[in-house]
DRENTORKOL-3810 file (N, C-alpha, C; in nm, 4 decimals):
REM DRENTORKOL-3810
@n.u->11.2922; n.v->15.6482; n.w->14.1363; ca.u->11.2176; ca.v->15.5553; ca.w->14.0541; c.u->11.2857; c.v->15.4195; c.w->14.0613
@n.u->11.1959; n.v->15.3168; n.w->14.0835; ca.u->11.2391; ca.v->15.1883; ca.w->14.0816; c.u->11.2903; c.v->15.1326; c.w->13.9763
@n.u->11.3852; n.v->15.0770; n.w->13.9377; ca.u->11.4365; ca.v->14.9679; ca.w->13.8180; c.u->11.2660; c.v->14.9611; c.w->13.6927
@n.u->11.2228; n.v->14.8866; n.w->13.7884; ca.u->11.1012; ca.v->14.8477; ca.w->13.7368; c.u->10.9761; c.v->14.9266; c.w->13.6741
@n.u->11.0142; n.v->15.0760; n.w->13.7478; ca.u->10.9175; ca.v->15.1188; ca.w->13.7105; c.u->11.0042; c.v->15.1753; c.w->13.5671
@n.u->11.1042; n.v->15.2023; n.w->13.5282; ca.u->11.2018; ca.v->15.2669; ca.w->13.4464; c.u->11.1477; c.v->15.1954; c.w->13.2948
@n.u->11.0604; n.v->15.2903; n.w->13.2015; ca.u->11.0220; ca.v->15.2385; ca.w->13.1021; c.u->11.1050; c.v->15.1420; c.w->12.9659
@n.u->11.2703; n.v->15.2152; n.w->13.0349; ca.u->11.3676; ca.v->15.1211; ca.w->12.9273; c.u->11.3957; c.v->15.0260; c.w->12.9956
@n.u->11.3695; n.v->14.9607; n.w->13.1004; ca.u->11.4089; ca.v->14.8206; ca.w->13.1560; c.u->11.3763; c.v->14.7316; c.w->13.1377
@n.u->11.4303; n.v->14.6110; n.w->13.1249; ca.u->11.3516; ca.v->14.4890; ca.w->13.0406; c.u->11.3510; c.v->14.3891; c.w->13.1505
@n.u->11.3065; n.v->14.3333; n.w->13.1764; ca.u->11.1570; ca.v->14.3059; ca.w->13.0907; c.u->11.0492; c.v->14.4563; c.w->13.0592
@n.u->11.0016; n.v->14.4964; n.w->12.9544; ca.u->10.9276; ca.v->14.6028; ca.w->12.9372; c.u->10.7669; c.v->14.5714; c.w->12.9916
@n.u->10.6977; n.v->14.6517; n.w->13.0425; ca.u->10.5925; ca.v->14.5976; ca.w->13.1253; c.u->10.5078; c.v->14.6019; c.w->12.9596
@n.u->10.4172; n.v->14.5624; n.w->12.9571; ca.u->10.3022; ca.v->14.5202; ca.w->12.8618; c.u->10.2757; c.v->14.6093; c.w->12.7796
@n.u->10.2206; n.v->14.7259; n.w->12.9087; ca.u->10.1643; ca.v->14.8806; ca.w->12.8497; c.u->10.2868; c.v->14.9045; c.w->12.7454
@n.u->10.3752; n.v->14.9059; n.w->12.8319; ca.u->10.4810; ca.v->15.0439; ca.w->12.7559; c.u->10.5531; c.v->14.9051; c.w->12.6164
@n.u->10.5598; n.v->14.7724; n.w->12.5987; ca.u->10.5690; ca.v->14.7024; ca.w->12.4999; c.u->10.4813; c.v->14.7594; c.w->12.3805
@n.u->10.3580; n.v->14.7665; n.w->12.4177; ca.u->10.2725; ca.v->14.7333; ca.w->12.3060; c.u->10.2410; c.v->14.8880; c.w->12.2953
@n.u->10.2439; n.v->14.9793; n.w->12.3594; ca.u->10.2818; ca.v->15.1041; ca.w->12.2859; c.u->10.3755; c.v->15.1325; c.w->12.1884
@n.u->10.5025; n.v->15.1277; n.w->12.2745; ca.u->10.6222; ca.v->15.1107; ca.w->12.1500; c.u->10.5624; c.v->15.0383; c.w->12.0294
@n.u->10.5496; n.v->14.9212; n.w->12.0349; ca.u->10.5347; ca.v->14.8279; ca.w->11.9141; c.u->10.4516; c.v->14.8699; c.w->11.8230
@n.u->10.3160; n.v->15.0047; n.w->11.8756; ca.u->10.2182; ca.v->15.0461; ca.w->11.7968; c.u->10.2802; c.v->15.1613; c.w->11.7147
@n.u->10.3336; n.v->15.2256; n.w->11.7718; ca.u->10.4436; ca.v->15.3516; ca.w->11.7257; c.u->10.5465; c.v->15.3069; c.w->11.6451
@n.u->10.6282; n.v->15.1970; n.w->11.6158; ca.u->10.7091; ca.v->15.1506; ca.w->11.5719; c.u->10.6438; c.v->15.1622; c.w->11.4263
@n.u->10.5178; n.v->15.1432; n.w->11.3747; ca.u->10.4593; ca.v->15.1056; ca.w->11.2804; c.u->10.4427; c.v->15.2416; c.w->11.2298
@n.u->10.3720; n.v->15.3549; n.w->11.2756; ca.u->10.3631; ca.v->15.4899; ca.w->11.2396; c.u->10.2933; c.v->15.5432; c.w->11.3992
@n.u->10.3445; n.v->15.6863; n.w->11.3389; ca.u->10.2742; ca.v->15.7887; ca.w->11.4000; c.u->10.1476; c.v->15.8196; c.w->11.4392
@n.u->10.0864; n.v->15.7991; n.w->11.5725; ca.u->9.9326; ca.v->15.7535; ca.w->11.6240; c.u->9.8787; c.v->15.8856; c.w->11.7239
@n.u->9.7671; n.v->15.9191; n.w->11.7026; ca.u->9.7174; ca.v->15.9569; ca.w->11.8494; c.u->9.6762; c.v->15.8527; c.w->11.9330
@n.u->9.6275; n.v->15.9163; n.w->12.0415; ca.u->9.5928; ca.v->15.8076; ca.w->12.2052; c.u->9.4974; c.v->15.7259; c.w->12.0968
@n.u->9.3802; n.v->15.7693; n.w->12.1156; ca.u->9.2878; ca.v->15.6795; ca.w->12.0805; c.u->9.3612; c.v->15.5147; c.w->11.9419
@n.u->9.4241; n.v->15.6083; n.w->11.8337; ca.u->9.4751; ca.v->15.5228; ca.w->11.7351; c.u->9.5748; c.v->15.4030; c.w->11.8123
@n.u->9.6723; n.v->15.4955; n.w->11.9068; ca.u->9.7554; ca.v->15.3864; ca.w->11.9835; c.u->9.6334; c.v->15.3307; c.w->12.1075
@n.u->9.5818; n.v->15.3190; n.w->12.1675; ca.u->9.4662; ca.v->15.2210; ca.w->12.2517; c.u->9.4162; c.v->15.1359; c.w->12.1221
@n.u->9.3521; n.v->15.1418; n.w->12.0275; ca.u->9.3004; ca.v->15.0477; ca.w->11.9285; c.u->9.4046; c.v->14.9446; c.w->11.8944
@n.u->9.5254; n.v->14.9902; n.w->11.8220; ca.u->9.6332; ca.v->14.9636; ca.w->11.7888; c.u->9.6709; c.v->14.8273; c.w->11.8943
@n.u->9.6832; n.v->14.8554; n.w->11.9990; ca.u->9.7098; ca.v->14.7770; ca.w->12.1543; c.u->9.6807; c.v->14.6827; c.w->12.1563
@n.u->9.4725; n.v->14.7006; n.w->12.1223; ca.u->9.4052; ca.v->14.6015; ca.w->12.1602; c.u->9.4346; c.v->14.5065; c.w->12.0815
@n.u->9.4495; n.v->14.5824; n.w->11.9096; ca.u->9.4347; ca.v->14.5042; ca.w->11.8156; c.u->9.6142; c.v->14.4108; c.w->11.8042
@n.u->9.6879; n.v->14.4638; n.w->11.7855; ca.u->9.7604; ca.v->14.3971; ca.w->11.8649; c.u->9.7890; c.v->14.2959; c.w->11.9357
@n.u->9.7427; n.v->14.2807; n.w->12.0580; ca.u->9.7457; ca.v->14.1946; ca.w->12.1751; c.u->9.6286; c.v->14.0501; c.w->12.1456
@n.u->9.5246; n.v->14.0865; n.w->12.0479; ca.u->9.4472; ca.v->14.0185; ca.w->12.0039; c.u->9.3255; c.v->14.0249; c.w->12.1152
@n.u->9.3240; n.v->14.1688; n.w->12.2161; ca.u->9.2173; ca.v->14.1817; ca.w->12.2799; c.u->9.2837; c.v->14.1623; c.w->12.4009
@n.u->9.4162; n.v->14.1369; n.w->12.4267; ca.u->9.4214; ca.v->14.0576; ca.w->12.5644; c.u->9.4827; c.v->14.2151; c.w->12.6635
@n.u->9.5107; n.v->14.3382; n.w->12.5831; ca.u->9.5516; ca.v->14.4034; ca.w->12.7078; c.u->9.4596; c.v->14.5703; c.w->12.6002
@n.u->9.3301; n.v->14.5787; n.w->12.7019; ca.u->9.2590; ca.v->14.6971; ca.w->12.6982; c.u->9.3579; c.v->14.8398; c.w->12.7448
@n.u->9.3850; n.v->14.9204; n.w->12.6980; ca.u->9.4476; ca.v->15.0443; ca.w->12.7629; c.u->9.3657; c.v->15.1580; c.w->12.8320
@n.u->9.3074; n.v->15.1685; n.w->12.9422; ca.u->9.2042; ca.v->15.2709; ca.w->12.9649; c.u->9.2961; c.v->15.4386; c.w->12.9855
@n.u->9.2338; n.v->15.5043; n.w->12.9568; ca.u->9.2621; ca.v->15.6204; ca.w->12.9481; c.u->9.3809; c.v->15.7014; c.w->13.0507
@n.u->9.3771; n.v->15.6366; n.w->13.1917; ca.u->9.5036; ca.v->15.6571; ca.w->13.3068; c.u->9.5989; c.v->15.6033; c.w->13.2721
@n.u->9.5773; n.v->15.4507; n.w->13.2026; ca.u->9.7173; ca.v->15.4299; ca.w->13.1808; c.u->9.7456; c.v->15.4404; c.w->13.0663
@n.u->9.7359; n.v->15.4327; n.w->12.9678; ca.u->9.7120; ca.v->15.4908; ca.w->12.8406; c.u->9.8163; c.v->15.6153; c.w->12.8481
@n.u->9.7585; n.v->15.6982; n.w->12.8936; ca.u->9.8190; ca.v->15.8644; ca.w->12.9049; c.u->9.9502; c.v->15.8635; c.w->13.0106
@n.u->9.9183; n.v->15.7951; n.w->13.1042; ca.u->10.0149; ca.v->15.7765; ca.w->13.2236; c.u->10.1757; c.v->15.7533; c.w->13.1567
@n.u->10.1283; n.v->15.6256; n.w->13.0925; ca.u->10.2735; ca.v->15.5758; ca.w->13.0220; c.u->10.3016; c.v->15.6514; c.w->12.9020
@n.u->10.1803; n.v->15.7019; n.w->12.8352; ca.u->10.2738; ca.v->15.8112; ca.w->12.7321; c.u->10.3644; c.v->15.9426; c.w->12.7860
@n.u->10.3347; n.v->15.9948; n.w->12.8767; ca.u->10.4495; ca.v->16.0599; ca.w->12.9838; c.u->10.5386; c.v->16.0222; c.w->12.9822
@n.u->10.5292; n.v->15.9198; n.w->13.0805; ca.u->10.6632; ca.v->15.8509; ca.w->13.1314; c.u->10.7391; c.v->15.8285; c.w->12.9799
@n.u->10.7124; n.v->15.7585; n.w->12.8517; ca.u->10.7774; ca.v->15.7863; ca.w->12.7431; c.u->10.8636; c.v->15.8759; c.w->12.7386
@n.u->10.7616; n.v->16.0064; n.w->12.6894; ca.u->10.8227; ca.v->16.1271; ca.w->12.6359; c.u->10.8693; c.v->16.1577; c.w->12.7331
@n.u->10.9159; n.v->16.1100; n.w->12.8929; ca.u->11.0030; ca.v->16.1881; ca.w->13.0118; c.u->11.1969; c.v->16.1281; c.w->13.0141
@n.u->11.1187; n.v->15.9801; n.w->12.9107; ca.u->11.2591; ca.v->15.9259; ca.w->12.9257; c.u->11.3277; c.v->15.9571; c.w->12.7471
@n.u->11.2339; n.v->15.9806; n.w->12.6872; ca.u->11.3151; ca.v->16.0154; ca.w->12.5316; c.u->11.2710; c.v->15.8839; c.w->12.4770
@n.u->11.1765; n.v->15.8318; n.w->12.5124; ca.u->11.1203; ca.v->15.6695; ca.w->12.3964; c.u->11.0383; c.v->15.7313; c.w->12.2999
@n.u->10.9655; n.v->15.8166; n.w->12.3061; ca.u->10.8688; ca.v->15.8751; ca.w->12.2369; c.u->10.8587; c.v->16.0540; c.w->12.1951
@n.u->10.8092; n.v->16.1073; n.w->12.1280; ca.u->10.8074; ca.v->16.2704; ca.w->12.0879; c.u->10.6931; c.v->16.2825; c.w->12.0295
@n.u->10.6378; n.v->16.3909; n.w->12.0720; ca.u->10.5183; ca.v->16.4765; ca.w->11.9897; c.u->10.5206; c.v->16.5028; c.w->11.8712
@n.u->10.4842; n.v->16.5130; n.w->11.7706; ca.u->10.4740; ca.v->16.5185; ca.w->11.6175; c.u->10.4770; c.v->16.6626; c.w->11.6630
@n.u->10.5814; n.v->16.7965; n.w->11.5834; ca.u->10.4784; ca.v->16.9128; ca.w->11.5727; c.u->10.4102; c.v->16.9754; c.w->11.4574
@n.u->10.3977; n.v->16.8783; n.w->11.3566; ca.u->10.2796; ca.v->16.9071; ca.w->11.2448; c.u->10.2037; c.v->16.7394; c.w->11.2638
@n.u->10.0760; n.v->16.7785; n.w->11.2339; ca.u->9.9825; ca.v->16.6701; ca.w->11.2344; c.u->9.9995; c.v->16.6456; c.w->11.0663
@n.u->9.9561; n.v->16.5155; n.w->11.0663; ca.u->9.9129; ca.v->16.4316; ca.w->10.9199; c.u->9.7818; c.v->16.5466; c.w->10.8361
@n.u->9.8417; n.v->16.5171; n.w->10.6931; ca.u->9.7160; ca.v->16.5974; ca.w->10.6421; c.u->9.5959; c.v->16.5311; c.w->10.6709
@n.u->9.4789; n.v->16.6223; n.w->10.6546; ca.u->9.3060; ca.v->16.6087; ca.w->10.7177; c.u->9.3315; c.v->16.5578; c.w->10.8408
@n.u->9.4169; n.v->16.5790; n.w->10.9062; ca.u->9.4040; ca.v->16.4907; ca.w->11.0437; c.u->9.3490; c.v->16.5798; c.w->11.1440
@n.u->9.2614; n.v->16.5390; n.w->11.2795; ca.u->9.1949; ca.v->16.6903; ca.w->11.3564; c.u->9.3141; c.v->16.7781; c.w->11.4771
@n.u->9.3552; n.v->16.8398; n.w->11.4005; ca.u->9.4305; ca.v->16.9603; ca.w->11.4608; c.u->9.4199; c.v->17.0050; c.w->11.6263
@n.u->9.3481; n.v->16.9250; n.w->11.6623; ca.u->9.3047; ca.v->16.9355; ca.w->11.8517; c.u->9.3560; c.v->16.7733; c.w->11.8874
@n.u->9.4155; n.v->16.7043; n.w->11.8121; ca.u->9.4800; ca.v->16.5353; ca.w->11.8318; c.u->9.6236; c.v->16.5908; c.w->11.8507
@n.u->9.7003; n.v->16.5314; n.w->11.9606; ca.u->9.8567; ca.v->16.4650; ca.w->11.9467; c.u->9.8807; c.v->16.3742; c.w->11.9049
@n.u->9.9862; n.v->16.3794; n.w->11.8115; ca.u->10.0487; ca.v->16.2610; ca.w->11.7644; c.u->10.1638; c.v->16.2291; c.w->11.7956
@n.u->10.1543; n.v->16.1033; n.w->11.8449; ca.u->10.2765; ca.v->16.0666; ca.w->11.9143; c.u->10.3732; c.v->16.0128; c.w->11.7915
@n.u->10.5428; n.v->15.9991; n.w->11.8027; ca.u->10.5776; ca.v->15.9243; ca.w->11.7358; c.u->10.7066; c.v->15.8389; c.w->11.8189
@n.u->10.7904; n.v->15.7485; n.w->11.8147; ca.u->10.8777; ca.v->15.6345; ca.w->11.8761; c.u->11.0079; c.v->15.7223; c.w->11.8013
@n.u->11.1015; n.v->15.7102; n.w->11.8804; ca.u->11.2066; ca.v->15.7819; ca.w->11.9122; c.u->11.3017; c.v->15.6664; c.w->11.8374
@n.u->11.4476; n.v->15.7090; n.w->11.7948; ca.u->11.5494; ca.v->15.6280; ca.w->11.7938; c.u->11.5906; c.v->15.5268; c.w->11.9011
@n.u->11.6112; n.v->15.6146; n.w->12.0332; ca.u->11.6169; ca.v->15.5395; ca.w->12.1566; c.u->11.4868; c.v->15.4446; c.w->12.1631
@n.u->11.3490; n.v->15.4779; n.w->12.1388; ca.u->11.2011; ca.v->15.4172; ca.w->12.1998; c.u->11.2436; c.v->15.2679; c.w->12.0742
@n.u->11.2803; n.v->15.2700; n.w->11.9855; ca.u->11.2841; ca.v->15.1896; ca.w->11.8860; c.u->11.3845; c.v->15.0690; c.w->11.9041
@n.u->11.5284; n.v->15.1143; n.w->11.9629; ca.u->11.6122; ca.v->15.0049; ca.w->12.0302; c.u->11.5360; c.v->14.9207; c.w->12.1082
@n.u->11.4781; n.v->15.0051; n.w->12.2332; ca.u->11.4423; ca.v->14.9684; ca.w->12.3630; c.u->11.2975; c.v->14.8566; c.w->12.3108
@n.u->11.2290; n.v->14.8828; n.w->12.2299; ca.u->11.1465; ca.v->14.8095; ca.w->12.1997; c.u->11.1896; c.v->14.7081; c.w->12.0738
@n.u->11.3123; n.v->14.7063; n.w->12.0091; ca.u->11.3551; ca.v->14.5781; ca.w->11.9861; c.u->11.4554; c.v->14.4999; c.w->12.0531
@n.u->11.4962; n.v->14.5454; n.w->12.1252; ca.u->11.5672; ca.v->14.4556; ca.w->12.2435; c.u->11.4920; c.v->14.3876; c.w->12.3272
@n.u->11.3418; n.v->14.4568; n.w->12.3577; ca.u->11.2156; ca.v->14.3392; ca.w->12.4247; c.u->11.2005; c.v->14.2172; c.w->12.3274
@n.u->11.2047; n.v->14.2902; n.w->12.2135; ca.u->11.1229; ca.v->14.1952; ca.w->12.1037; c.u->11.2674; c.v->14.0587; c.w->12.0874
@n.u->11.3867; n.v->14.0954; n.w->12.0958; ca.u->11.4557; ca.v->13.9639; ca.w->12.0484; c.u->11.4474; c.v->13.9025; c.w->12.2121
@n.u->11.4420; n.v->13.9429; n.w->12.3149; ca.u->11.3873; ca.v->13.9015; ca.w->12.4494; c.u->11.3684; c.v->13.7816; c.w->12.4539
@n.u->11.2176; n.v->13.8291; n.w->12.3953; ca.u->11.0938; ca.v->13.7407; ca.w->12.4083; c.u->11.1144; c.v->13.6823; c.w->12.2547
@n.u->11.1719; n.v->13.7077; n.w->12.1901; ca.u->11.2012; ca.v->13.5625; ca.w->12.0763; c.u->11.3017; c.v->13.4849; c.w->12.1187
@n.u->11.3431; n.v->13.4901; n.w->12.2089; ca.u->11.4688; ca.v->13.3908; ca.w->12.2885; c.u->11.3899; c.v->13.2986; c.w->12.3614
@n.u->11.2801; n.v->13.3608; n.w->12.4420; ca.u->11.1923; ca.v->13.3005; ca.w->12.5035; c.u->11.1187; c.v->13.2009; c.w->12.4120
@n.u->11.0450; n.v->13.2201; n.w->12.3226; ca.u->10.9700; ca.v->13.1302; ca.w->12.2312; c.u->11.0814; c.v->13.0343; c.w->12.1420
@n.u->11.1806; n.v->13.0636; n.w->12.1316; ca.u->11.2944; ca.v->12.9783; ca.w->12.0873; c.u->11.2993; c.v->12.8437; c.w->12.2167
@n.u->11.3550; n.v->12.9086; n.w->12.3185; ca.u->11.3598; ca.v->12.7854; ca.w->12.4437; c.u->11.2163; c.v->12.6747; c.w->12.4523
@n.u->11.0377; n.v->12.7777; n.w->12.4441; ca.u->10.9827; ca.v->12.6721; ca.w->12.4338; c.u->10.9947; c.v->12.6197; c.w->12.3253
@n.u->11.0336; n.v->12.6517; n.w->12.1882; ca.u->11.0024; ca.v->12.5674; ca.w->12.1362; c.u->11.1612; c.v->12.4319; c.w->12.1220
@n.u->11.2584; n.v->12.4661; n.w->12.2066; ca.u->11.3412; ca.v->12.3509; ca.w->12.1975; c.u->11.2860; c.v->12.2574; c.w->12.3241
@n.u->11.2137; n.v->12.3008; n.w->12.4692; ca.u->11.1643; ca.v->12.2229; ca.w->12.5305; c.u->11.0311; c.v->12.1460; c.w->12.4674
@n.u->10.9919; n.v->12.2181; n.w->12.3687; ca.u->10.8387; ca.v->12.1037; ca.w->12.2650; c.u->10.7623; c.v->12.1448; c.w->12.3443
@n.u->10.7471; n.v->12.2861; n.w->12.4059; ca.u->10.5902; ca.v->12.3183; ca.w->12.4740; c.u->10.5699; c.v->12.4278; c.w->12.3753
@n.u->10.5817; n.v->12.4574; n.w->12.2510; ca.u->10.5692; ca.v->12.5168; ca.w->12.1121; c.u->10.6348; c.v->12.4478; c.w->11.9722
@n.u->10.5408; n.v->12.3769; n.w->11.9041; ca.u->10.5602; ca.v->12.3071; ca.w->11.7842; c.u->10.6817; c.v->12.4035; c.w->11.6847
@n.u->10.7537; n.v->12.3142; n.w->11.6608; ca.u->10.8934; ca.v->12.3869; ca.w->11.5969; c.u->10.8088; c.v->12.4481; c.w->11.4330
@n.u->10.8673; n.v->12.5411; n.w->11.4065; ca.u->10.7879; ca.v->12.5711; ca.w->11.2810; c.u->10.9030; c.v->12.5656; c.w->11.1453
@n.u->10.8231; n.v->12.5196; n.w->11.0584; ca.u->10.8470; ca.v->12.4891; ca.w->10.9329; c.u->10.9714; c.v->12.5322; c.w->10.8847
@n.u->11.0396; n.v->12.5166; n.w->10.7734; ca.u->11.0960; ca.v->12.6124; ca.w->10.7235; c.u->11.2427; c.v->12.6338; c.w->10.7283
END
């Protein structure tokens, strides 16, 4: 496996960001984490069902993520629920201060208005 393809390597590719980041919040099935994504991203990254599932693998192959083995009450008993790991939780805040280093630099170059405060 390439560097790159290695789901704890940072830069974290999109998919496997905004998964983590949906899981970080609570415990989701596919469908809840794809909504989650979109809603999220503000629409800008759709998850279709290959990759969607693809990268929840690769997760649970590296220890970012684990299967719930009781579901939420009333929840439908034929759903997995995924949940974000100790490790999945570093790895997805070490993207996150990343990319706030990044929005720090634009905003000392002034191609992002310094904010308030």
């Amino acid at each position: 496996m390439s560097p790159s393809a290695d789901p704890r390597s940072l830069p974290l590719r999109p998919a496997v960001f905004h998964i983590l980041l949906a899981l970080a919040g609570e415990d989701l099935h596919g469908l809840g984490i794809a909504d989650e994504v979109e809603r999220t991203s503000a629409g800008a990254l759709e998850l279709g069902p290959g990759t969607l599932y693809r990268t929840l693998a690769e997760l649970l192959d590296h220890g970012l993520t684990e299967v719930r083995a009781e579901h939420p009450e009333g929840a439908d008993p034929r759903r997995k629920y995924y949940r974000i790991t100790d490790e999945g939780r570093a790895v997805v805040g070490a993207e996150a201060r990343r990319l706030a280093e990044v929005v720090d630099e634009a905003r000392a170059r002034r191609v992002l208005p310094r904010t308030s405060g």
